[in-house]
C-alpha positions in Angstrom: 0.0 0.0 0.0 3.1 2.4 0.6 3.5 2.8 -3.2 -0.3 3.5 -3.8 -0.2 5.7 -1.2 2.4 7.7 -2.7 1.0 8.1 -5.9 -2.3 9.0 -4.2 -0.4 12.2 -2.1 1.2 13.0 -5.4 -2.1 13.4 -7.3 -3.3 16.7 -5.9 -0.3 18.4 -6.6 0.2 17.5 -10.2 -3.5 18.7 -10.5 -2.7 21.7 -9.2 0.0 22.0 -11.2 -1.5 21.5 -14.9 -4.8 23.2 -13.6 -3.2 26.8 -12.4 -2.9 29.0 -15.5 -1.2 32.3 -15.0 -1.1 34.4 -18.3 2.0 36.6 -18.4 2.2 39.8 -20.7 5.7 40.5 -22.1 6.8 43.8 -23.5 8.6 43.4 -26.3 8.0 46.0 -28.8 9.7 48.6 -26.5 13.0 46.9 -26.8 15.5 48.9 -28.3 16.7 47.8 -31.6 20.5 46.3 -32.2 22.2 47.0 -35.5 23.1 43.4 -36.9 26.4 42.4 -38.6 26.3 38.4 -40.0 29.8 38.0 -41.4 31.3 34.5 -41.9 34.3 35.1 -44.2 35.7 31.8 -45.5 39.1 31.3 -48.0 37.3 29.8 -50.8 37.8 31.4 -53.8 34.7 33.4 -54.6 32.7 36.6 -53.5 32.7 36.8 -49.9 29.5 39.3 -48.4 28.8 40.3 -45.0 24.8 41.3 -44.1 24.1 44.4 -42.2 19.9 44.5 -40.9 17.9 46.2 -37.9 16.7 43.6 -35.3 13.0 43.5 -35.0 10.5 42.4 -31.8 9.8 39.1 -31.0 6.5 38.7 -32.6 7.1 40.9 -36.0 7.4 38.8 -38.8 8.5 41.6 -41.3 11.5 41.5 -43.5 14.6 42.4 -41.1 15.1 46.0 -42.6 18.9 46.3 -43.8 21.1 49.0 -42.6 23.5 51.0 -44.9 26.3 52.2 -43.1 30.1 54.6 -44.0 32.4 51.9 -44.0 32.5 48.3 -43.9 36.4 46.7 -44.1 38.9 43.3 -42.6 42.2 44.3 -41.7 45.0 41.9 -41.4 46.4 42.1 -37.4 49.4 39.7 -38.0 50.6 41.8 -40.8 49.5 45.1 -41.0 51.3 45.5 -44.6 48.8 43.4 -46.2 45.9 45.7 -48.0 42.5 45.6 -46.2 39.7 43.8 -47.3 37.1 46.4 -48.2 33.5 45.2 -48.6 31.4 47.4 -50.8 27.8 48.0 -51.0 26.0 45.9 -53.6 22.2 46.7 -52.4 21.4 48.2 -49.2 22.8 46.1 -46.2 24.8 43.7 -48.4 28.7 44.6 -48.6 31.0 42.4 -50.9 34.1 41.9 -51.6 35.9 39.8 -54.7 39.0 38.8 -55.4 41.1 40.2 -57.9 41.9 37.1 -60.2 39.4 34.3 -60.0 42.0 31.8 -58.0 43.0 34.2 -55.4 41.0 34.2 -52.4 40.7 35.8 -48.7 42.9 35.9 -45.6 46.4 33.5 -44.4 46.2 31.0 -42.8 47.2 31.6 -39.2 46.6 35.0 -39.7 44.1 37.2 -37.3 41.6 39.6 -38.7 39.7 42.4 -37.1 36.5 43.3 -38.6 35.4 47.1 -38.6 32.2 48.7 -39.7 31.5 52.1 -39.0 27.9 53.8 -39.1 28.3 57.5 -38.6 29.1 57.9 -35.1 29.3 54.4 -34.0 32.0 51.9 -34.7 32.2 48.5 -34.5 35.0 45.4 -34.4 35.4 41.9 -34.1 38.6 39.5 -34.5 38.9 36.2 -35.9 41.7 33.7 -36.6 41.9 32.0 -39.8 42.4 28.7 -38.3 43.8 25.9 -40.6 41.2 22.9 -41.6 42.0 19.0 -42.6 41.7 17.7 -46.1 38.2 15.6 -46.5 40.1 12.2 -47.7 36.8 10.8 -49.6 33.5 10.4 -49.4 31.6 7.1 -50.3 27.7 5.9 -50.2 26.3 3.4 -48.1 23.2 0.6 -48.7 20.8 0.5 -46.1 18.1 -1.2 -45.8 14.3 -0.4 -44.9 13.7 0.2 -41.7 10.3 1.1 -39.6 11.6 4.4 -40.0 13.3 4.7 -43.4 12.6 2.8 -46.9 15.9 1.8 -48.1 18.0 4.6 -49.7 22.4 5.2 -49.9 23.4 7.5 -47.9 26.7 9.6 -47.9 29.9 9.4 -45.7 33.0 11.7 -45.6 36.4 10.8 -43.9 38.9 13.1 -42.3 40.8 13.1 -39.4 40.8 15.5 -37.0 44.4 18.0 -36.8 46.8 17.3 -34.3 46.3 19.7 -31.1 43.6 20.2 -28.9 41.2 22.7 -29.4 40.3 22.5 -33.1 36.7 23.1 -33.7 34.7 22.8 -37.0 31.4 23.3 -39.4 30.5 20.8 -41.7 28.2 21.5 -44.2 26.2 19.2 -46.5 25.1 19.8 -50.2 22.4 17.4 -52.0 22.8 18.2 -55.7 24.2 22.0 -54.6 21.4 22.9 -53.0 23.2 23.7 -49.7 20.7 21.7 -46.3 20.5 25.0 -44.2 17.7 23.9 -41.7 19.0 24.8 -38.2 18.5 21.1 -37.8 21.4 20.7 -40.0 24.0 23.2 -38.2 26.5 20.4 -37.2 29.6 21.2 -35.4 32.4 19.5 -34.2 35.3 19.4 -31.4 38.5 17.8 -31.6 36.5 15.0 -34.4 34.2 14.6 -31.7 30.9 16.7 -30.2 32.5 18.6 -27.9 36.0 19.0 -25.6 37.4 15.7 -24.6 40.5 13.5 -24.3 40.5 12.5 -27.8 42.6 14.2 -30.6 43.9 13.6 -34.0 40.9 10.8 -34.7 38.9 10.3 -37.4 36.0 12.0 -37.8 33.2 9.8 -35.4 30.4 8.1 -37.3 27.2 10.2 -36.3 29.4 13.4 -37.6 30.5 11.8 -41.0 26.5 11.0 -42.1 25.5 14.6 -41.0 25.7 15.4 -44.6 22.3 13.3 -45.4 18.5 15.0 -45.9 16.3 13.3 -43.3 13.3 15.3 -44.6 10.5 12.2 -45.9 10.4 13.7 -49.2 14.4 13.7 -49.6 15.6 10.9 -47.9 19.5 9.9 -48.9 20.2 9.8 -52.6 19.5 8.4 -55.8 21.3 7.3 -58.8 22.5 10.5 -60.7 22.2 12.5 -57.0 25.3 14.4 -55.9 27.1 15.1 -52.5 29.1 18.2 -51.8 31.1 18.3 -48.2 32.3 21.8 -46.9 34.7 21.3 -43.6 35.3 24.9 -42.2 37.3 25.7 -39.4 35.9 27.6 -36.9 37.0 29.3 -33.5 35.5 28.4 -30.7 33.4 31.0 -30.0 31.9 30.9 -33.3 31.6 26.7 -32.4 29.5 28.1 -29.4 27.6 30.6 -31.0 26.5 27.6 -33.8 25.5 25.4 -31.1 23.6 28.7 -29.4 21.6 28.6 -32.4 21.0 25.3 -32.9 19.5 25.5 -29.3 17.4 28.2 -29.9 16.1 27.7 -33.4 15.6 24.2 -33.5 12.6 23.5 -31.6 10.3 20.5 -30.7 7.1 22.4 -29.3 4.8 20.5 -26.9 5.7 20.1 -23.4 9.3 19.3 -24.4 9.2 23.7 -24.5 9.1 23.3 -20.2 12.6 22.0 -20.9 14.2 24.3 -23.7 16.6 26.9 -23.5 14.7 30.3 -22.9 14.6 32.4 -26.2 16.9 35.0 -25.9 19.1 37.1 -28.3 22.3 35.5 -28.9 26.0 35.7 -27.8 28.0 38.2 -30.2 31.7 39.0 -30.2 31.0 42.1 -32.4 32.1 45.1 -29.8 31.0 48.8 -29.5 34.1 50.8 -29.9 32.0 54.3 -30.0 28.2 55.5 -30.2 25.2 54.0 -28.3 23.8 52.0 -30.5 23.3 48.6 -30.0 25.5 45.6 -31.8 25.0 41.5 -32.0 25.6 39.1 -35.1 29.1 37.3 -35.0 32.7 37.8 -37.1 34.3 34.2 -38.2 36.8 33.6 -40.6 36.9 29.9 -41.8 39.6 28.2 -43.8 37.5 24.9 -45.9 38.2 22.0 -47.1 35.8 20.2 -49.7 34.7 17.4 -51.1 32.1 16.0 -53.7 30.8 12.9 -55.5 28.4 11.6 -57.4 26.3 8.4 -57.1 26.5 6.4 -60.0 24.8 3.2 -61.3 28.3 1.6 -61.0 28.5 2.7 -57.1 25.4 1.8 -56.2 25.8 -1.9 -57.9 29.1 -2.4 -56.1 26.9 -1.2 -52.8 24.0 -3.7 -53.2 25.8 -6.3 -53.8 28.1 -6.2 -51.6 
């Protein structure tokens, strides 16, 4: 009887609980507005642009309004000789810059880099490293069979081994016939080859890391004959490995009663500081070296899969 009566004194205060209601009013359209600065430069060879917007309440679901500002430029910290990087306006709150000739492309590796954007009055700045990133050794597909959860489909695998050192932290990004999975679902990072800080260094990448590259959507579910897989690895510091996982938290949300449990929504860390003026500042500076990888699934793959 001990354990019925237990349940029995329990009863009335989970009623309690799910029966008291209590509505709470927030205030969020008084909040003062933050100027926004998204700028992940990475060394591939292509047009690199950094997005300037107004941050808007909680509960407006306009377009984020984007903010012209003076000046908008990288400058080279571990050698000051070396010519800035100066992003220029193509439409209002999107500053580009190109390289010169088509194979050149941004930053030294090793290298830190201070971002500065100036709006009038204020002025902002950030540093990054350009940290260096392993070479993706290959990527193949794998059979699997139907499951309860899955009809039978290939799915993709890269290989690469983590640097020598402790401390090196990553992005990996996954491409299904170019089109690039950008879900917050998909943001996977990585520590060291693993999730996060641990004893382990120099290792290949672990298993549940080297199949983030696959849709899990119903509709796109691994890939097909003719289907291509793109890998980007980028290196990353580790604040911008925090700030990843920051948004992962916050954007990529199960609803339900699992909410009771969730991380509260907030705005997010930045490392973008106020060096003069009083307005407001978030969004995060990261330069990423990358290495990539692609491949295509072929009738001659996939026979070599099946059958073996």
């Amino acid at each position: 009887m001990t354990r019925i009566n237990h349940i029995f004194t329990l009863l009335p205060s989970l009623i309690l609980l799910f029966s008291c209601e209590q509505t709470i009013n927030v205030d969020t359209e008084n909040i003062e507005s933050s100027i926004v600065i998204d700028a992940f430069i990475d060394n591939l060879p292509k047009t690199q642009t950094i997005s300037i917007t107004r941050s808007r309440p909680f509960y407006d679901n306009t377009a984020f309004e984007r903010i012209s500002v003076n000046a908008v430029y990288i400058k080279d910290l571990t050698d000051p000789a070396q010519p800035d990087y100066v992003f220029v306006e193509a439409i209002p709150g999107i500053y580009e810059w190109a390289p010169t000739n088509p194979p050149d492309s941004f930053g030294i590796i090793g290298h830190n880099y201070q971002l500065v954007v100036v709006d009038g009055a204020s002025e902002f700045r950030a540093i990054s490293t350009l940290n260096p990133v392993p070479v993706i050794d290959s990527i193949r597909f794998n059979f699997e069979e139907k499951s309860a959860f899955f009809d039978e489909r290939f799915e993709a695998e890269f290989f690469a081994n983590d640097l020598s050192g402790f401390g090196d932290t990553y992005w990996i990004k996954g491409f299904k016939n170019e089109f690039f999975l950008d879900k917050p679902e998909y943001i996977t990072t990585s520590y060291d080859g693993g999730f996060s800080a641990s004893n382990e260094d120099g290792i290949l990448f672990i298993p549940p890391l080297r199949t983030s590259i696959n849709p899990f959507e119903e509709d796109e579910q691994g890939y097909e004959i003719g289907d291509s897989v793109r890998v980007e690895l980028l290196s990353i510091t580790e604040d911008a490995f925090l700030y990843l996982n920051e948004i992962l938290a916050q954007t990529d949300r199960q609803g339900g009663i699992s909410e009771l449990f969730s991380v509260p929504s907030t705005n997010l860390n930045s490392n973008i500081q106020v060096i003069s003026g009083d307005q407001l500042v978030l969004g995060f500076f990261c330069t990423s070296s990358v290495s990539t990888a692609k491949s295509t699934l072929t009738a001659d793959l996939a026979k070599v899969q099946e059958t073996g």
